[in-house]
N, C-alpha and C positions, 0 to 999 in steps of 0.2 A: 536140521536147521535150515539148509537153503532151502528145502521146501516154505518153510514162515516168509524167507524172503521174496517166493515167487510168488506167493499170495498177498500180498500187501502193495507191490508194484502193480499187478495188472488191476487192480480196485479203479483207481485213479482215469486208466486209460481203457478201459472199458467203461466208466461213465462218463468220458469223453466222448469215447466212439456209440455211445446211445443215445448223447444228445445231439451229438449230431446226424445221426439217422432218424431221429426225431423231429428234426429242425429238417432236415429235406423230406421228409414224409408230410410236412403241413407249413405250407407260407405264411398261413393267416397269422398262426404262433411267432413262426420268426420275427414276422413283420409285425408284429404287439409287441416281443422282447426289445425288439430293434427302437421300435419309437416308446418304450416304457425308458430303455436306456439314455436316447435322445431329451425326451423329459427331462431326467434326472442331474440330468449334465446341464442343462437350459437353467433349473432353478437352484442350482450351485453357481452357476455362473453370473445369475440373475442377482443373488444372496452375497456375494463377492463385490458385484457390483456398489452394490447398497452400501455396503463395510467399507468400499474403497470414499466411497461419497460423503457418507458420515465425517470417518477418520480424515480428509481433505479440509471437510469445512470446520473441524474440529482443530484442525492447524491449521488453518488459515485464521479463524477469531484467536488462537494464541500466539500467534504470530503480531497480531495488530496489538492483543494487550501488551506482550513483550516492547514493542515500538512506542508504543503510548507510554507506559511506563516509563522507560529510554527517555523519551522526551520531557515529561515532568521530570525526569532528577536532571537535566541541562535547564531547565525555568527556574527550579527551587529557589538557589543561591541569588539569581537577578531577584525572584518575588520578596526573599528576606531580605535582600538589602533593600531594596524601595520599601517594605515595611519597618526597617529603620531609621531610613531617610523620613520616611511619614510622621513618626514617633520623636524626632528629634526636629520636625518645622513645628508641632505645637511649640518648642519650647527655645528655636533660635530666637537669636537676636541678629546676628549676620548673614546676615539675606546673600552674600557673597558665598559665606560658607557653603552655605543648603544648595546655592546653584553649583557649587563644586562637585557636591556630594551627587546630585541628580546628575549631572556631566560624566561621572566618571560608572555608576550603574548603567546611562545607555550606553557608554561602551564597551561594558560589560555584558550587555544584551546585545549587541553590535557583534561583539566577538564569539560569542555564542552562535548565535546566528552562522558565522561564518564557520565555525567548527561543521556546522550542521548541511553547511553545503549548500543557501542561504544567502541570499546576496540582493541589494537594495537597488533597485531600477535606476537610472540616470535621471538627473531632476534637473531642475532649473540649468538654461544656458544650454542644452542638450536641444537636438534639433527633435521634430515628434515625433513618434514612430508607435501607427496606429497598433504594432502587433505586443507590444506593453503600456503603451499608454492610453487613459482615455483621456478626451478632452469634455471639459463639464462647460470649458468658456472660452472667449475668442475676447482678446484685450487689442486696444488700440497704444501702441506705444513707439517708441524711439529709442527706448533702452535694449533694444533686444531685435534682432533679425527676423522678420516676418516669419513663421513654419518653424519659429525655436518655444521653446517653453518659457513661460514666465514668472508663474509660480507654481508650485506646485500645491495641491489643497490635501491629498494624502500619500504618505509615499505606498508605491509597488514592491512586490516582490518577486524573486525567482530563483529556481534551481539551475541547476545546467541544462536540465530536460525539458523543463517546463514552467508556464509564466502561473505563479500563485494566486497571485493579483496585481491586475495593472495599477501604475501610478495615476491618480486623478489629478490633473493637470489645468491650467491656463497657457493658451497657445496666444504667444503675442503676433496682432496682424498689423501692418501696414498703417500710419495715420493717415487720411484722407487729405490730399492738397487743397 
């Protein structure tokens, strides 16, 4: 029996020690095995690549519907109560009421907003500031200090990080003596 054993070890390591006397009897070979290998690793790498790219923009578009979604179910609730504020002005009578009712959904869109991190530019009375606000008009008045706002025509908005959309504004200027 150790004879079966000594034959079966040097198998191995004699056609080790052949290819490599093989491999230094001829470069041309080595230097083909060498760049068939370099290849092979290039279009696995190449192939890995692709799979990494795919799978990235394949999370990144589920990631946006994930956010998207997120954000339609924080609208829902405001969209159904204005669609019952809607459904109950064909049929007021108390014009008080319905403005109650509209009053109390923007602050409920107000407060959404602010869950959301969402916050409403400085409006009227606020001095201008070209880096949220734009100006659409320049007003002559007395009520209000030259380089402050005076009315506002849409409100702005903003996160912590970044301006959404500026407020469109009236900047009141100076009346002429």
């Amino acid at each position: 029996m150790p004879d079966e054993t000594e034959t079966t070890t040097p198998q191995p390591v004699e056609a080790a020690v052949e290819t490599a006397a093989a491999a230094e009897q001829d470069p041309l070979e080595a230097a083909k095995a060498e760049q068939a290998k370099l290849k092979d690793q290039l279009l696995r790498t190449l192939a890995d690549f692709d799979n990494f790219r795919k799978r990235s923009r394949r999370e990144l578009s589920d990631a946006e519907k994930r956010g998207r979604d997120d954000l339609l179910k924080e609208f829902l609730p405001v969209f159904d109560n204005l669609d019952r504020a809607g459904a109950h002005a064909e049929t007021a009578t108390d014009v008080k009421a319905l403005a109650d009712g509209i009053t109390l959904v923007m602050r409920q869109f107000t407060d959404m907003l602010a869950k959301l991190g969402i916050e409403r530019v400085g409006g009227v009375g606020q001095p201008f500031d070209p880096a949220v606000h734009e100006a659409v008009q320049q007003m002559e008045t007395s009520d209000f200090e030259p380089g402050t706002i005076a009315a506002e025509v849409q409100a702005g908005y903003r996160t912590s990080e970044k301006l959404i959309r500026p407020a469109l504004v009236v900047v009141a200027k100076a009346k002429p003596n």
